[in-house]
Biopython code that builds the backbone (N, CA, C, O; Angstrom):
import numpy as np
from Bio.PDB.StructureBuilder import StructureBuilder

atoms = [
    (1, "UNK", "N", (124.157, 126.758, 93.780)),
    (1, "UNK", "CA", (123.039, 127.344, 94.479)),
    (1, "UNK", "C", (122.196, 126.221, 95.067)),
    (1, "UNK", "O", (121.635, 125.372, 94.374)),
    (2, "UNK", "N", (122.145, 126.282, 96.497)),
    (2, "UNK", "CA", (121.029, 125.449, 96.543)),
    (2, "UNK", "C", (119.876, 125.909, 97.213)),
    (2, "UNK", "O", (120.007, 126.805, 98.048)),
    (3, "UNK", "N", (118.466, 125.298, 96.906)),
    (3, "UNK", "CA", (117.325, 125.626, 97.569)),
    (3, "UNK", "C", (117.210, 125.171, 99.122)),
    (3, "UNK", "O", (117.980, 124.361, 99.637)),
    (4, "UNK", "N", (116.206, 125.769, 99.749)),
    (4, "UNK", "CA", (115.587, 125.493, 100.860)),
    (4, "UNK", "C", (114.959, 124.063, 100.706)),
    (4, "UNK", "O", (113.919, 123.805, 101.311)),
    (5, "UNK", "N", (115.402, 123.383, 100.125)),
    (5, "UNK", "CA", (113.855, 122.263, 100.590)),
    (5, "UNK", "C", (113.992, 121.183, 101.499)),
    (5, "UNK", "O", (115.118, 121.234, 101.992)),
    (6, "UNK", "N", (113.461, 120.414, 101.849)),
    (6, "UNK", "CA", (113.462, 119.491, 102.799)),
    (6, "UNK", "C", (113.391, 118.291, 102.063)),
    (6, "UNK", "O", (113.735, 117.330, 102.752)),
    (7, "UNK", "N", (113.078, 118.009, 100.943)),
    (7, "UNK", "CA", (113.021, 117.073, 99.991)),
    (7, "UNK", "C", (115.053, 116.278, 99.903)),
    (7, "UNK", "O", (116.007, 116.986, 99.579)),
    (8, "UNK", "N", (115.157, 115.049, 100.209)),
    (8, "UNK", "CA", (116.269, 114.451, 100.069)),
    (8, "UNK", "C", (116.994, 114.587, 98.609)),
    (8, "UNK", "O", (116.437, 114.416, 97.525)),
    (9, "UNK", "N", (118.410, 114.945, 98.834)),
    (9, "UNK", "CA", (119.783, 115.327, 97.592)),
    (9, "UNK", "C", (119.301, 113.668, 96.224)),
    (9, "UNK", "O", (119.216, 113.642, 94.997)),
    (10, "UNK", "N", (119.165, 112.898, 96.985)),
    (10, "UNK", "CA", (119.074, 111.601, 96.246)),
    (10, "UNK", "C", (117.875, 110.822, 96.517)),
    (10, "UNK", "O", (117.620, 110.458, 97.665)),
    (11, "UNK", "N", (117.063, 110.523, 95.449)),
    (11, "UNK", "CA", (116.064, 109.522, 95.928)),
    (11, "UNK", "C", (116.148, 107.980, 95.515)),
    (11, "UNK", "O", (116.484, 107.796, 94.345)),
    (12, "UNK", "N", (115.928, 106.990, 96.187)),
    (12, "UNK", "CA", (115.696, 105.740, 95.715)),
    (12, "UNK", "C", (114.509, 105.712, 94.868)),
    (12, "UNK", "O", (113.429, 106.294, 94.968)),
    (13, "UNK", "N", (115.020, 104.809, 93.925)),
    (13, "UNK", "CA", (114.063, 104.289, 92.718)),
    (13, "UNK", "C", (112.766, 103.543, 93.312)),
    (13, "UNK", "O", (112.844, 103.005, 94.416)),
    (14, "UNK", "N", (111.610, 103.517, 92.591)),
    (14, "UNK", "CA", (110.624, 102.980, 93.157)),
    (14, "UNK", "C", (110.719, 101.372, 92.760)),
    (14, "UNK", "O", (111.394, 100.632, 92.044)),
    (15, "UNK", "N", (109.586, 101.307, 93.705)),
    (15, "UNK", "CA", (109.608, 99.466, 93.454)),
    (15, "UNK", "C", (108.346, 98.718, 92.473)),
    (15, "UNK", "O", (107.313, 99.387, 92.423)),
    (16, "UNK", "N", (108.337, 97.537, 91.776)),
    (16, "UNK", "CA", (107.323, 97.550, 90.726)),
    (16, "UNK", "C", (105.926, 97.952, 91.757)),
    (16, "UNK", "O", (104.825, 98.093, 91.226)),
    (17, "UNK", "N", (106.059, 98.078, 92.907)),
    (17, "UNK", "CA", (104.648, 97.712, 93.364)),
    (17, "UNK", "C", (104.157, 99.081, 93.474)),
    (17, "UNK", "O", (103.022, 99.462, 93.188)),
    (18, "UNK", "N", (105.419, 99.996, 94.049)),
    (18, "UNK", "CA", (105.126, 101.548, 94.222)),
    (18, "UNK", "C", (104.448, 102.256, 92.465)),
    (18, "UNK", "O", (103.360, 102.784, 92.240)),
    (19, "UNK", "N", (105.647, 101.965, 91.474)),
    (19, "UNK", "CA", (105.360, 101.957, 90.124)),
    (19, "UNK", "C", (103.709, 101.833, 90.019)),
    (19, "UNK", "O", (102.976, 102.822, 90.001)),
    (20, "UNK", "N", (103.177, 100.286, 89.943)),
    (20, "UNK", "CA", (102.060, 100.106, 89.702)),
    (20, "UNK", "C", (100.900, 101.005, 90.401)),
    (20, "UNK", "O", (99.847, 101.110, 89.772)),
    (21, "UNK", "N", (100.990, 101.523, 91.392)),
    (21, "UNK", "CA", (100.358, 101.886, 92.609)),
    (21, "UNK", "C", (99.914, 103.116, 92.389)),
    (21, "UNK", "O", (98.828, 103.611, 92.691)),
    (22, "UNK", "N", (101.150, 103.742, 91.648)),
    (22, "UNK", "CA", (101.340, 104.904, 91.708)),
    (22, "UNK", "C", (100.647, 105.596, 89.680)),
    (22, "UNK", "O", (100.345, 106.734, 89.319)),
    (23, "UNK", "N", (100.657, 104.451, 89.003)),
    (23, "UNK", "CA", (100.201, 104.491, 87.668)),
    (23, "UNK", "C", (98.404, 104.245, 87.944)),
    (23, "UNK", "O", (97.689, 104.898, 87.184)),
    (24, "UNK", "N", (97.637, 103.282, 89.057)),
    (24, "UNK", "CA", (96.558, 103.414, 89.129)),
    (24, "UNK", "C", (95.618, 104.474, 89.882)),
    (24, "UNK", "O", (94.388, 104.513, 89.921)),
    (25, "UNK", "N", (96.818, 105.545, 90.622)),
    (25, "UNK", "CA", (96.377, 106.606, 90.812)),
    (25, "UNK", "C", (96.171, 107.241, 89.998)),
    (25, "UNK", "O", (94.990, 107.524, 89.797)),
    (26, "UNK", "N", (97.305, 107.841, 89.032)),
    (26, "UNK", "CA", (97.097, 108.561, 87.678)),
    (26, "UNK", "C", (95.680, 108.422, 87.214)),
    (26, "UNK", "O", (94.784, 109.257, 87.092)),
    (27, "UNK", "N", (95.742, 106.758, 86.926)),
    (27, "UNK", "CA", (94.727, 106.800, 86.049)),
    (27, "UNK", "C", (93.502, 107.167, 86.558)),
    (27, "UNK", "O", (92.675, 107.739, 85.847)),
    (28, "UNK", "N", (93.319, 106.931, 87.584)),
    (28, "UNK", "CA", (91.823, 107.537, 88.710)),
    (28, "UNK", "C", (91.898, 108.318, 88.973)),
    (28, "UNK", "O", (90.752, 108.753, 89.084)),
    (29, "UNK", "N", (92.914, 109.388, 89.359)),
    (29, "UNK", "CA", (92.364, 110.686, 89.450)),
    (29, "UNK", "C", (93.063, 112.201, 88.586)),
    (29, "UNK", "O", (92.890, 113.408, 88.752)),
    (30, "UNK", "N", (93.764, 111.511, 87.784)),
    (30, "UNK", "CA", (94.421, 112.097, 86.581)),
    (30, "UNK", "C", (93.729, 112.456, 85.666)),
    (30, "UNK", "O", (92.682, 111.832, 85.492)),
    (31, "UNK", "N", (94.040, 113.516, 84.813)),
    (31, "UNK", "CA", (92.664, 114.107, 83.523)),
    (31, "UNK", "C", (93.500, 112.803, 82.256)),
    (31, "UNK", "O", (93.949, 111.659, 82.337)),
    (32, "UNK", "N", (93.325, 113.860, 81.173)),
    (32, "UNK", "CA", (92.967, 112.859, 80.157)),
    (32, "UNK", "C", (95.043, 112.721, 80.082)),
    (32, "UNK", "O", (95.733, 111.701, 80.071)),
    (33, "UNK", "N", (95.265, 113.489, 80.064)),
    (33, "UNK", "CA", (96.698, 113.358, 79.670)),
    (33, "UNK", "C", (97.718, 112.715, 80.760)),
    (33, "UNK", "O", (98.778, 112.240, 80.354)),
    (34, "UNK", "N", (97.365, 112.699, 82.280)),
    (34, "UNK", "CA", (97.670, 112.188, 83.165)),
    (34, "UNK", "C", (97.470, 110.749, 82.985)),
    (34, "UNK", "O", (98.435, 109.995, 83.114)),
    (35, "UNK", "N", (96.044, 110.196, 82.635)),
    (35, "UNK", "CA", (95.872, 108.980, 82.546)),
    (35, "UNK", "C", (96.430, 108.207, 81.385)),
    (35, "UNK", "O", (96.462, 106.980, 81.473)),
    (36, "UNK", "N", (96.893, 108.840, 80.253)),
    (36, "UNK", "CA", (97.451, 107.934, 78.777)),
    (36, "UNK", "C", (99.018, 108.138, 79.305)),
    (36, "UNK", "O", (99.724, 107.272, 78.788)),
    (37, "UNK", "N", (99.605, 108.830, 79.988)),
    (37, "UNK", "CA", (100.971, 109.183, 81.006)),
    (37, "UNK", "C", (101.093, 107.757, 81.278)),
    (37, "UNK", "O", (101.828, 107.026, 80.615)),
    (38, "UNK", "N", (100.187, 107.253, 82.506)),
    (38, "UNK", "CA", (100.168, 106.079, 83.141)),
    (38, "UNK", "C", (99.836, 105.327, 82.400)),
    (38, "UNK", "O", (99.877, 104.316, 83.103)),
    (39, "UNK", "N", (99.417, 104.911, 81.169)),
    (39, "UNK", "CA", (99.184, 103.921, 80.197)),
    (39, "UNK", "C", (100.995, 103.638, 79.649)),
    (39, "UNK", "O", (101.502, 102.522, 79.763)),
    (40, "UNK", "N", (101.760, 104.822, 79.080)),
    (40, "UNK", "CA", (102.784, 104.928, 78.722)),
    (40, "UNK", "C", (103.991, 104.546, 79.980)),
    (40, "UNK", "O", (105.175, 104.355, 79.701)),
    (41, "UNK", "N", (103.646, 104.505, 80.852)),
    (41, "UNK", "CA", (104.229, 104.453, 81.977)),
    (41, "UNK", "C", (104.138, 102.508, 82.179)),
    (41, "UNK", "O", (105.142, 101.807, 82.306)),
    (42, "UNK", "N", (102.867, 102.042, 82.160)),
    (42, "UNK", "CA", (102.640, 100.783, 82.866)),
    (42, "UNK", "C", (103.650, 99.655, 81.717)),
    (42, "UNK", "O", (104.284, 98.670, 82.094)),
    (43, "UNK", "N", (103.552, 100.124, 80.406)),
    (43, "UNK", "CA", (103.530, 99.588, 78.901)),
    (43, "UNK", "C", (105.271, 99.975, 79.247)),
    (43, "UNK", "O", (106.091, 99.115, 79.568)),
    (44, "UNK", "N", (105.428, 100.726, 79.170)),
    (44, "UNK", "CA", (107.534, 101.000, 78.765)),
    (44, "UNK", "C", (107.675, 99.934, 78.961)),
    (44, "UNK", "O", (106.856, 99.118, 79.383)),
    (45, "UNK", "N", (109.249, 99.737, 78.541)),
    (45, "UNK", "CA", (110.461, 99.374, 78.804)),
    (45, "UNK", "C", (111.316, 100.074, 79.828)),
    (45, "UNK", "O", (111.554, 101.281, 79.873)),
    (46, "UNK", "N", (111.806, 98.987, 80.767)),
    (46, "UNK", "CA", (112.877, 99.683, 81.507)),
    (46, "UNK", "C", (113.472, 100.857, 81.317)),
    (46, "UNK", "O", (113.053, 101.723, 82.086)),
    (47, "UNK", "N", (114.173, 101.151, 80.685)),
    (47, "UNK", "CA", (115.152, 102.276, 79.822)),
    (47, "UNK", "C", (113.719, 103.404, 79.733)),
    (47, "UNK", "O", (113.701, 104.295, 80.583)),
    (48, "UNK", "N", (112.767, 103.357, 78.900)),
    (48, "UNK", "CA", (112.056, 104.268, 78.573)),
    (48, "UNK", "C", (111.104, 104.621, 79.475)),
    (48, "UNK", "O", (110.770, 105.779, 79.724)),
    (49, "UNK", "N", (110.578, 103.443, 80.061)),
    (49, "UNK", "CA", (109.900, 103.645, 82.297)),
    (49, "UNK", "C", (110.692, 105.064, 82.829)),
    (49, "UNK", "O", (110.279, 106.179, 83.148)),
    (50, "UNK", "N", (112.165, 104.382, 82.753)),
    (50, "UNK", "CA", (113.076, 105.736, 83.409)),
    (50, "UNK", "C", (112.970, 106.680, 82.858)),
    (50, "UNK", "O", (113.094, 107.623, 83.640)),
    (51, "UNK", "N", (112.713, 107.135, 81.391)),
    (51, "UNK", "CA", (112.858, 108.476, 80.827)),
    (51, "UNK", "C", (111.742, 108.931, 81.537)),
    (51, "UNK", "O", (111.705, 110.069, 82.005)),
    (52, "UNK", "N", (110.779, 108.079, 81.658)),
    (52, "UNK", "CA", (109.377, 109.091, 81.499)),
    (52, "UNK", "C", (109.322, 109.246, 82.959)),
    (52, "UNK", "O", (108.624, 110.214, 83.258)),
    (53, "UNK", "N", (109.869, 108.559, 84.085)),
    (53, "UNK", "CA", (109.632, 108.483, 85.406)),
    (53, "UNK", "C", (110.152, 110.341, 85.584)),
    (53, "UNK", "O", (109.508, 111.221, 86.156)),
    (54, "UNK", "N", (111.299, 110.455, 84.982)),
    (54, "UNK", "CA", (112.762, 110.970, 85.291)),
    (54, "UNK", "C", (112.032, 112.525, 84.273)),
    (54, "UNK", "O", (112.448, 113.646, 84.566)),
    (55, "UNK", "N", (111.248, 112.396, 83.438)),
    (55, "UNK", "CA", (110.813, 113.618, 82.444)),
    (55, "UNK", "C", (109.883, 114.299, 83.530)),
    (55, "UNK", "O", (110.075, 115.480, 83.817)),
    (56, "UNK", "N", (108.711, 113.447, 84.237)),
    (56, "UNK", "CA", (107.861, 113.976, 85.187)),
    (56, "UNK", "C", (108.111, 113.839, 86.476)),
    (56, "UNK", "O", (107.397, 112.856, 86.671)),
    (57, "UNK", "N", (108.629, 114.098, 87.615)),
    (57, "UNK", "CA", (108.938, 114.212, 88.475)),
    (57, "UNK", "C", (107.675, 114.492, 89.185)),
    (57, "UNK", "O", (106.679, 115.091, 88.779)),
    (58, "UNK", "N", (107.948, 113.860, 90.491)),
    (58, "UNK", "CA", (106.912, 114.717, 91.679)),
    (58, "UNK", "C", (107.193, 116.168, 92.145)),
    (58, "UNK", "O", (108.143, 116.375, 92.900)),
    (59, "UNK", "N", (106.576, 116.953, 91.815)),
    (59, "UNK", "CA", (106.376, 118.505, 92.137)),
    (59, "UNK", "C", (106.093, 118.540, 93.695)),
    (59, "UNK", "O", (106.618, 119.415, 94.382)),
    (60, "UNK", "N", (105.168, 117.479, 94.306)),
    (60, "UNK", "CA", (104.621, 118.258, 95.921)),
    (60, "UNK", "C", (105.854, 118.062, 96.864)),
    (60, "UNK", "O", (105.815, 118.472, 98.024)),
]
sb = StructureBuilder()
sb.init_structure("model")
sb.init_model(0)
sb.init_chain("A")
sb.init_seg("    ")
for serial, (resi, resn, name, xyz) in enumerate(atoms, 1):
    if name == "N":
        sb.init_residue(resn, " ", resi, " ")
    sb.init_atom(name, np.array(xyz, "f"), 0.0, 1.0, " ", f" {name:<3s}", serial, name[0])
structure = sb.get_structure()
């Protein structure tokens, strides 16, 4: 089955800078659980970066 979306089959991985960029948004305009997300996010390990990248996905 596939959906309607316009969103690409495969995405490229982000880059440390997108990563970082994208963790000091969290933390600024993220509530409380968004922002300790991006704490857990900045802190991983490779391997565990990916779980958590890969657990929360971008929804928009």
């Amino acid at each position: 089955m596939t959906l309607n979306c316009p969103c690409p089959t495969a995405t490229q991985p982000m880059t440390p800078t997108e990563t970082y960029q994208l963790t000091v948004r969290m933390e600024t305009y993220g509530g409380k659980f968004i922002s300790s997300l991006a704490v857990a996010i900045r802190y991983a390990d490779p391997i565990n970066k990916n779980k958590l990248l890969a657990a929360f996905p971008d929804r928009s």
